[in-house]
KEKE-3310 file (N, C-alpha, C; in steps of 0.2 Angstrom, whole numbers, plus 5000, padded with zeros to 4 digits):
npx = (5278:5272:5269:5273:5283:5293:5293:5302:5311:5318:5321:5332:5341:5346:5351:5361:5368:5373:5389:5392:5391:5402:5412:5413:5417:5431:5436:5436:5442:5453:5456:5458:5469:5479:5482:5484:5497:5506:5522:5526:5525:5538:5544:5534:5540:5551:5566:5577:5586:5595:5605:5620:5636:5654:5661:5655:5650:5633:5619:5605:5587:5571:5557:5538:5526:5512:5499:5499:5500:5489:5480:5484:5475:5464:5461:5464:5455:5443:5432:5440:5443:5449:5452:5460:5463:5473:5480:5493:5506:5521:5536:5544:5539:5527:5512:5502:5489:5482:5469:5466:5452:5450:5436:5429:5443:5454:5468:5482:5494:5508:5512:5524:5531:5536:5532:5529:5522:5510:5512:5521:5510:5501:5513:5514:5502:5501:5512:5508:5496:5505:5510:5501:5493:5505:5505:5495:5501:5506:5519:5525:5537:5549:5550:5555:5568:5573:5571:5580:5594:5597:5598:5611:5615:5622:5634:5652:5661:5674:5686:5684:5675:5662:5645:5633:5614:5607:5594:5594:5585:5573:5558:5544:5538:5540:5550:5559:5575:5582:5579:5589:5600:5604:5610:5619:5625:5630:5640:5649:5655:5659:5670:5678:5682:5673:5662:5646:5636:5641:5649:5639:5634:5644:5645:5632:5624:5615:5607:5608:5597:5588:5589:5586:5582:5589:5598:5606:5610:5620:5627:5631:5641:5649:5656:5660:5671:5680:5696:5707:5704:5694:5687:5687:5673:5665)
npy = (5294:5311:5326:5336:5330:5328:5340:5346:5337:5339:5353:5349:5344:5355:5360:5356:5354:5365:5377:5383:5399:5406:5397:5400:5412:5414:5406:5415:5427:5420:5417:5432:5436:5429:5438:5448:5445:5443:5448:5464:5477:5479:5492:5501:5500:5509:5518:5524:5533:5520:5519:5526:5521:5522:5526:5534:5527:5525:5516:5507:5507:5497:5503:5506:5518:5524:5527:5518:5505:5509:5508:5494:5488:5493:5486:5473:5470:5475:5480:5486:5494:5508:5514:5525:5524:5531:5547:5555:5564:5565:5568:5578:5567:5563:5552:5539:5528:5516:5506:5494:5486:5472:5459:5458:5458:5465:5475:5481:5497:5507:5523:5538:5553:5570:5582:5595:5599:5600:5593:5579:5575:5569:5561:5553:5547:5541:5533:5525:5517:5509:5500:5492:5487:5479:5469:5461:5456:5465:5470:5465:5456:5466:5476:5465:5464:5474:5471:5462:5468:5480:5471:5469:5479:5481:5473:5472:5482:5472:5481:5483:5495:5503:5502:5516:5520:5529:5539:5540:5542:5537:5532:5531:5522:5512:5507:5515:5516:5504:5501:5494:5492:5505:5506:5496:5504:5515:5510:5505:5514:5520:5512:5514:5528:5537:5549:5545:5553:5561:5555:5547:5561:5565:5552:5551:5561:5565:5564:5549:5544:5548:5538:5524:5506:5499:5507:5513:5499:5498:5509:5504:5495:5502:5508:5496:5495:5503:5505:5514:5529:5541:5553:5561:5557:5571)
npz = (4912:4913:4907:4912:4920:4910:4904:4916:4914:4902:4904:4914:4907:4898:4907:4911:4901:4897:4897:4911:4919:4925:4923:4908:4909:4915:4903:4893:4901:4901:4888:4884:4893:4885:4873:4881:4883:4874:4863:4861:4848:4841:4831:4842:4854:4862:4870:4881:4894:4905:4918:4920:4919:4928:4919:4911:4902:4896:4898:4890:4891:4888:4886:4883:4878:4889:4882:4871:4877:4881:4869:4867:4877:4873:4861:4863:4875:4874:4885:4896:4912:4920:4935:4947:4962:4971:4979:4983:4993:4996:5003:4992:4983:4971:4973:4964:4963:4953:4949:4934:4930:4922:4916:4929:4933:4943:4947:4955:4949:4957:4954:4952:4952:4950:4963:4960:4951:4938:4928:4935:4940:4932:4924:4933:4937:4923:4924:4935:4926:4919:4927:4932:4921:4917:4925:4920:4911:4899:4890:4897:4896:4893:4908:4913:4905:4910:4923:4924:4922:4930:4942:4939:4938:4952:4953:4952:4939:4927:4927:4941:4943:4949:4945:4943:4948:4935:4941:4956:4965:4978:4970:4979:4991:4994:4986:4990:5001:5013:5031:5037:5026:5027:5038:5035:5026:5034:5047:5035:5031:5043:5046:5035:5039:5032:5026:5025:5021:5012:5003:4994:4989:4982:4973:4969:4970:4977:4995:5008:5013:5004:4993:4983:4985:4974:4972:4983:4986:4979:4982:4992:4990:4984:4994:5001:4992:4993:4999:5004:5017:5012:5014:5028:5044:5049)
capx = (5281:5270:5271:5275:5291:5296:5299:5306:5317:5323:5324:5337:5347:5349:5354:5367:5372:5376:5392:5392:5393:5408:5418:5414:5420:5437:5441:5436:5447:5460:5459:5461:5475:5485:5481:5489:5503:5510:5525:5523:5525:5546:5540:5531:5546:5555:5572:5578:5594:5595:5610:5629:5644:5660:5669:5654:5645:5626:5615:5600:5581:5568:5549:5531:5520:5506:5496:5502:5498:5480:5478:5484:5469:5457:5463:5464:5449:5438:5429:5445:5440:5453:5452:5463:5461:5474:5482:5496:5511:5527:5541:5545:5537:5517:5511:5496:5488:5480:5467:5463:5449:5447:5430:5431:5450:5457:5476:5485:5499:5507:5516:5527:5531:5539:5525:5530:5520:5505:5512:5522:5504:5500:5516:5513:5496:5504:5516:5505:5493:5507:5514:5497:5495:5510:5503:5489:5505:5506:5525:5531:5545:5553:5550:5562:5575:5577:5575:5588:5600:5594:5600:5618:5620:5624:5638:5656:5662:5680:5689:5683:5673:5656:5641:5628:5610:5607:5590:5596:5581:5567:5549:5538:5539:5542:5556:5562:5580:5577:5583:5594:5602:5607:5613:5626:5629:5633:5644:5653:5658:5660:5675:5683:5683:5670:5656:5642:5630:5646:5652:5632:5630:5647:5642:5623:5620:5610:5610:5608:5589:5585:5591:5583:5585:5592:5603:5610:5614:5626:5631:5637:5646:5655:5660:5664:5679:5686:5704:5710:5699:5694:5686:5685:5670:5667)
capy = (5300:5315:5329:5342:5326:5326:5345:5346:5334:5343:5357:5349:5341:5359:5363:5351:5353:5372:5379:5389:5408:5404:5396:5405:5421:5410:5403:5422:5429:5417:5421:5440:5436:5426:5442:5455:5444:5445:5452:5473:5476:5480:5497:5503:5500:5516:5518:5528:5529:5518:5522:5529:5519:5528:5527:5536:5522:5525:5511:5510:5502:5500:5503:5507:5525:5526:5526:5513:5501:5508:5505:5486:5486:5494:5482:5466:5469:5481:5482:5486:5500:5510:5521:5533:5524:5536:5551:5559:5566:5560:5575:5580:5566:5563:5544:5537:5520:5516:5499:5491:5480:5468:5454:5457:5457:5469:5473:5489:5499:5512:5527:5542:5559:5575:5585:5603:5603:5594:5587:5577:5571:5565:5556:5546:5542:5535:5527:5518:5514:5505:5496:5490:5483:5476:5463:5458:5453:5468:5472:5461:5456:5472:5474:5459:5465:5481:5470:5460:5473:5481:5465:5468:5485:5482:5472:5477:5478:5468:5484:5487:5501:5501:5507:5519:5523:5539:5539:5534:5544:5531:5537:5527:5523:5504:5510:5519:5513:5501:5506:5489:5495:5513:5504:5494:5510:5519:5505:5502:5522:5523:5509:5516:5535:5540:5553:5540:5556:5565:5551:5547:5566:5565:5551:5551:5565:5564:5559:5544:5544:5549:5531:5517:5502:5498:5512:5509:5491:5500:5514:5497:5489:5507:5509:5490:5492:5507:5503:5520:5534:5545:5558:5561:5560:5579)
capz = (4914:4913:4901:4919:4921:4903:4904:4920:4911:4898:4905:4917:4903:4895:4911:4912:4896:4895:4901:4917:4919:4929:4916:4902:4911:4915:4899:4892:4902:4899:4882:4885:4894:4880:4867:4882:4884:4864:4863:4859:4840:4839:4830:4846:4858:4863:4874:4887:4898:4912:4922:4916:4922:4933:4914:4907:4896:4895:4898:4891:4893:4882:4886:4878:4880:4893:4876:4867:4882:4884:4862:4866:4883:4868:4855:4866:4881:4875:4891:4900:4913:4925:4942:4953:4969:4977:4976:4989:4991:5000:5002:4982:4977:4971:4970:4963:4961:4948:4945:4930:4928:4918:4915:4936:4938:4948:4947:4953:4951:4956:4949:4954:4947:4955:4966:4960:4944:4937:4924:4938:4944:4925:4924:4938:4935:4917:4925:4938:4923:4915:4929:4933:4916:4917:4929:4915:4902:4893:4888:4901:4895:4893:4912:4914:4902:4914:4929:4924:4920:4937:4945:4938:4941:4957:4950:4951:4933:4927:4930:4947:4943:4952:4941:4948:4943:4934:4946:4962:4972:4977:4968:4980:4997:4993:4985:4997:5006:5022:5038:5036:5022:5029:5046:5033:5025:5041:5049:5033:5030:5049:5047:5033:5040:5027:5028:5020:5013:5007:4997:4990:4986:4977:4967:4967:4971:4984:5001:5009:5017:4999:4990:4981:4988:4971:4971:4990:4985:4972:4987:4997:4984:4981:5001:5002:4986:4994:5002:5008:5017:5007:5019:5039:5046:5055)
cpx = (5276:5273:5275:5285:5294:5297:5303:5314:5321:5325:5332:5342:5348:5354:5362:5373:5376:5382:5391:5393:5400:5413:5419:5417:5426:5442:5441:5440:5454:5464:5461:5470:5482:5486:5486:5495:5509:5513:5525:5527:5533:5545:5537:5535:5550:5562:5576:5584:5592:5600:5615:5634:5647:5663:5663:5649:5637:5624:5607:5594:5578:5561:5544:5528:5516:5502:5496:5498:5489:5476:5477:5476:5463:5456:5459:5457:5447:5433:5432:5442:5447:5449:5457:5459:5465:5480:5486:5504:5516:5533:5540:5541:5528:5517:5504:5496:5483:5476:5463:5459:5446:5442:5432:5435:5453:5463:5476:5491:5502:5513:5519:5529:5533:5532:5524:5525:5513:5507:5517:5518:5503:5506:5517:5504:5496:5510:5513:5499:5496:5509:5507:5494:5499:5507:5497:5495:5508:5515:5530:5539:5551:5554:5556:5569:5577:5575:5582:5596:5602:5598:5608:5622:5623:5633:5645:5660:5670:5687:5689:5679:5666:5650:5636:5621:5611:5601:5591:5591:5576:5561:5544:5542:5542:5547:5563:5570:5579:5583:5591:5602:5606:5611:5619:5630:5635:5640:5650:5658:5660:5669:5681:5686:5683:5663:5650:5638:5634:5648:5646:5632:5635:5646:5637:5619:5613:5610:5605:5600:5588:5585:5584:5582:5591:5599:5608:5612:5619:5630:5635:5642:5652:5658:5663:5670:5681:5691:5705:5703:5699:5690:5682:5677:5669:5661)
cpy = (5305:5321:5337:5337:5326:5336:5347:5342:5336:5349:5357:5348:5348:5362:5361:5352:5361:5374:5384:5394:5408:5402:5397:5412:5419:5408:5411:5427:5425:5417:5429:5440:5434:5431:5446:5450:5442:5450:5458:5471:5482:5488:5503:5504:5504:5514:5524:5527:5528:5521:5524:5527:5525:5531:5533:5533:5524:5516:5511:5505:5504:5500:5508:5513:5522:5524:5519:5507:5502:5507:5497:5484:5486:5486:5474:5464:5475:5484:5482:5494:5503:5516:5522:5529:5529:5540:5555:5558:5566:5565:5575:5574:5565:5556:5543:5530:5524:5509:5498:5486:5478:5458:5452:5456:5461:5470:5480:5491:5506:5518:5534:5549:5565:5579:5592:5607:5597:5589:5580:5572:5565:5560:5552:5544:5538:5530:5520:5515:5510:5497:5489:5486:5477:5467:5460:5457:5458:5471:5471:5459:5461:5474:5471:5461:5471:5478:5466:5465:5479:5476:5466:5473:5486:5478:5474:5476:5474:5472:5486:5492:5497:5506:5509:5521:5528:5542:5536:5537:5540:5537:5533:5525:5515:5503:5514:5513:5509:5503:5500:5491:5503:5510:5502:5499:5514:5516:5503:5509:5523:5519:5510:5525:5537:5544:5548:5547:5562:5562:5551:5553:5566:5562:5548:5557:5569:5563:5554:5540:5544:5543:5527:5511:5500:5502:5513:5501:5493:5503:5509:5496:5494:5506:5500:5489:5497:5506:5509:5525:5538:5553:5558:5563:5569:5576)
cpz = (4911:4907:4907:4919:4915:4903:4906:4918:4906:4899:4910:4913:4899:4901:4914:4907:4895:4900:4905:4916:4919:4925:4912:4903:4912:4909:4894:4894:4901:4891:4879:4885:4890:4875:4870:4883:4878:4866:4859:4852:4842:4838:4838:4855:4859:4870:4878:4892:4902:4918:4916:4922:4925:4925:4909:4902:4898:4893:4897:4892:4891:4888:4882:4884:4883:4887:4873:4872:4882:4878:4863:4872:4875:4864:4858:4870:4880:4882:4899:4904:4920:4933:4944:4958:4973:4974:4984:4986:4997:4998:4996:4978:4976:4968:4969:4961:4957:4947:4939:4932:4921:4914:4920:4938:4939:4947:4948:4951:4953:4952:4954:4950:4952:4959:4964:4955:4943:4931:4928:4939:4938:4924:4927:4938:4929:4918:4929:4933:4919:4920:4931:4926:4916:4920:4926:4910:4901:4895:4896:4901:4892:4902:4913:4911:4909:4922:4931:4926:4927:4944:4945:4938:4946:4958:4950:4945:4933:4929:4936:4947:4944:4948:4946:4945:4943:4940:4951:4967:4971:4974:4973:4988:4997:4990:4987:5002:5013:5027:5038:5032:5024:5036:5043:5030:5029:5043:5044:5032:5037:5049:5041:5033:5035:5030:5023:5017:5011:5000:4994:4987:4980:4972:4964:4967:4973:4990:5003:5009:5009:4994:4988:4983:4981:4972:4979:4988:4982:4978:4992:4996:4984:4989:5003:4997:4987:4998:5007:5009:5012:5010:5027:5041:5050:5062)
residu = (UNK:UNK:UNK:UNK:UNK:UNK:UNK:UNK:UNK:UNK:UNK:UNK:UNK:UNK:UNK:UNK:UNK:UNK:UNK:UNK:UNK:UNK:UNK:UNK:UNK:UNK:UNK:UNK:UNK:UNK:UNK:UNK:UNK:UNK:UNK:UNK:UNK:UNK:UNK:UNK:UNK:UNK:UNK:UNK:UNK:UNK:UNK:UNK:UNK:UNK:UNK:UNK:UNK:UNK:UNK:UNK:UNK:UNK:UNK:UNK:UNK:UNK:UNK:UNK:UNK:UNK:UNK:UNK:UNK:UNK:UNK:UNK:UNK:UNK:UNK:UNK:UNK:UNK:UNK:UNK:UNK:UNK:UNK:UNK:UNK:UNK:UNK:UNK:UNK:UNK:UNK:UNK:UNK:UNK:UNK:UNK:UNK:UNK:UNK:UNK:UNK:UNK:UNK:UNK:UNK:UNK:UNK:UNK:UNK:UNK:UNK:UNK:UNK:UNK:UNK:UNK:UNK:UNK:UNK:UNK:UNK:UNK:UNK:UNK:UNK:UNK:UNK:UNK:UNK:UNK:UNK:UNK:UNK:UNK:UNK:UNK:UNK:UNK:UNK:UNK:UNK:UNK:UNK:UNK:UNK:UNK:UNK:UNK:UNK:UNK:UNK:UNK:UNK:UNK:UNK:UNK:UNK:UNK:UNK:UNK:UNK:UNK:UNK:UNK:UNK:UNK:UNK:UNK:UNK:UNK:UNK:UNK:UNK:UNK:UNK:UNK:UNK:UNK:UNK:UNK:UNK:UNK:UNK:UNK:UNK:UNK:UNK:UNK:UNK:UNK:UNK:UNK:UNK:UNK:UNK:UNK:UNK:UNK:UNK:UNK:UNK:UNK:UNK:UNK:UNK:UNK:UNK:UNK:UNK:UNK:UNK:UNK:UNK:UNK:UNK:UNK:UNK:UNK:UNK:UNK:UNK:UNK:UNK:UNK:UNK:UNK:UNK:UNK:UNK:UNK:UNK:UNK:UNK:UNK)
# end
């Protein structure tokens, strides 16, 4: 062998021996990953009411600052970068996406906030920078606790009393009541000779088209444990 085949040679056996770009960018991000997905420091965990029962009770849900969430990117993936893919406005409300990348992973999400005002615009672009997060780990399991809870507000509790969100207007268009949903509305208020976006405004104060999904799955529950009419359609 040659002193041209004896390089050749070694240089293929470094080539053999080094790990790939490709999976050093893999197991690099998989170690990202395990940093954003450490439960939030207790301390930094803040609470806010979720809905309020018929009797009154306040329910509440805990989550983390806009800030807080974009210390843990710093902390964990320094080389965390965001963009504002999109910005528009949907009657009263203003939605923004939002993507994080991080070591070439992509994730969005988005965010909502009233349209009247900027600070409106601002809090929906901290909200879709959280929720976009979210799907990289970070303070996921808060997430859960408020989709759980979410889950069972639809619920009717032991006394019969049907709980309501305190926000029952969708922020997002994906949030938004389905036509499904309004048809069972309709047809269940039509059959107990009820006004369906009287009742809603009475106790969501709102009308119907304006709902959540979640918060229609509540306004069901309420017009399916009514017994007697309670107002004539006009």
């Amino acid at each position: 062998m040659n002193k041209r085949d004896l390089k050749s040679a070694d240089n293929k056996d470094q080539i053999e021996s080094s790990p790939t770009p490709d999976r050093d960018n893999v197991l690099e991000f998989s170690a990202t990953l395990r940093e954003l997905k450490k439960q939030v420091d207790p301390t930094l965990v803040k609470q806010r009411e979720g809905w309020r029962d018929r009797n009154g009770n306040v329910r509440m849900v805990e989550y983390v600052e806009w800030h807080t969430v974009a210390d843990i990117l710093d902390e964990a993936a320094p080389n965390w970068a965001h963009t504002v893919k999109d910005i528009r406005q949907i009657g009263d409300l203003m939605t923004v996406t939002v993507a994080i990348t991080i070591d070439g992973v992509t994730r969005e999400g988005i965010g909502t906030g009233p349209a009247q005002s900027e600070i409106g615009i601002k809090k929906a672009e901290h909200d879709a920078l959280k929720r976009a997060a979210v799907k990289f780990g970070i303070a996921r399991e808060l997430y859960k606790k408020e989709s759980d809870a979410i889950e069972n507000e639809t619920a009717v509790t032991n006394n019969g009393v049907q709980d309501f969100p305190t926000d029952p207007i969708a922020r997002s268009l994906g949030e938004l009541v389905t036509a499904k949903q309004l048809g069972m509305i309709r047809a269940i208020a039509r059959e107990a000779n009820i006004d369906p976006d009287e009742e809603c405004n009475n106790v969501m104060r709102c009308s119907t088209d304006e709902l959540s999904k979640r918060a229609a799955s509540s306004l069901i529950e309420h017009l399916q444990s009514i017994k007697l009419p309670l107002r004539r359609v006009s």
